[in-house]
N, C-alpha and C positions, 0 to 999 in steps of 0.2 A: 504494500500500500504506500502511496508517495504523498507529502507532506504537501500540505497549501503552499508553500514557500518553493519546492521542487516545481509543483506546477506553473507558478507562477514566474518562476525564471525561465522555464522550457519555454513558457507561450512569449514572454520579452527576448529572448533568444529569438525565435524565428522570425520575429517581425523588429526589431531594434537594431537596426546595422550595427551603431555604435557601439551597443552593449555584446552583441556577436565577435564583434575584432578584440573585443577587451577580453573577453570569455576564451577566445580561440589563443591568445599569448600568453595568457595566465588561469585552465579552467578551474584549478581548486580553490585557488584567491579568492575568484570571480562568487565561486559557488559558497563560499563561507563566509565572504562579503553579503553574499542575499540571502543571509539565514539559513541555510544548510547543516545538518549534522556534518561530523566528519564525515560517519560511510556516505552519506549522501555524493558530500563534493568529491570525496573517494570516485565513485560508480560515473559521476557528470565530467571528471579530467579522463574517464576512461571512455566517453564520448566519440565517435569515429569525427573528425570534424569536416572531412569530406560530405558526409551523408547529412551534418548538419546547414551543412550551406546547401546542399541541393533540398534539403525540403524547406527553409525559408525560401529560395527562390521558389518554390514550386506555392508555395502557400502565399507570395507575391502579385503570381502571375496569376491565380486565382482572384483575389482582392482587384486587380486591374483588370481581368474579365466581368466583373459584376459591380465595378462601380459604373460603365453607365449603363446599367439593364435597371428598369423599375419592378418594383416587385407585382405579381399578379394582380393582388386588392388595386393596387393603383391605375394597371393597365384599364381594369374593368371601370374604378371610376371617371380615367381621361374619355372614354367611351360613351359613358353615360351622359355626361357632361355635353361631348360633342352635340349626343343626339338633339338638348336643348339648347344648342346657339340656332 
């Protein structure tokens, strides 16, 4: 089971450049810097850091694929709308 703290750095990992390149030169620092147990930041320096940068780009270019899509409720209201201009 992983600590609010472990998740919470995993998710600023993939989407925080900054906090990623700081992670990727130092990841035990990093991980016990954001409240991490030891085994914790143990298990996150033992991190492939290859595979960590290809699923932030991957969880990137998802966020850049649907920001300009509107969600469905919205389509169906721009529609409705139209019907009364």
């Amino acid at each position: 089971m992983s600590s609010p703290a472990l998740e919470t750095l995993l998710a600023r990992l993939y989407t925080d450049d900054a906090l990623r390149a700081a992670f990727l030169l130092d990841p035990h620092a990093q991980a016990l810097q954001h409240g991490l147990s030891p085994q914790e930041a143990e298990a996150m320096a033992a991190m492939d850091p290859i595979g960590l940068q290809m699923a932030a780009a991957s969880y990137r270019a998802k966020r850049a694929g649907r920001a300009g899509q509107t969600k469905p409720a919205q389509r169906w209201w721009r529609r409705l709308l139209q019907m009364w201009r």
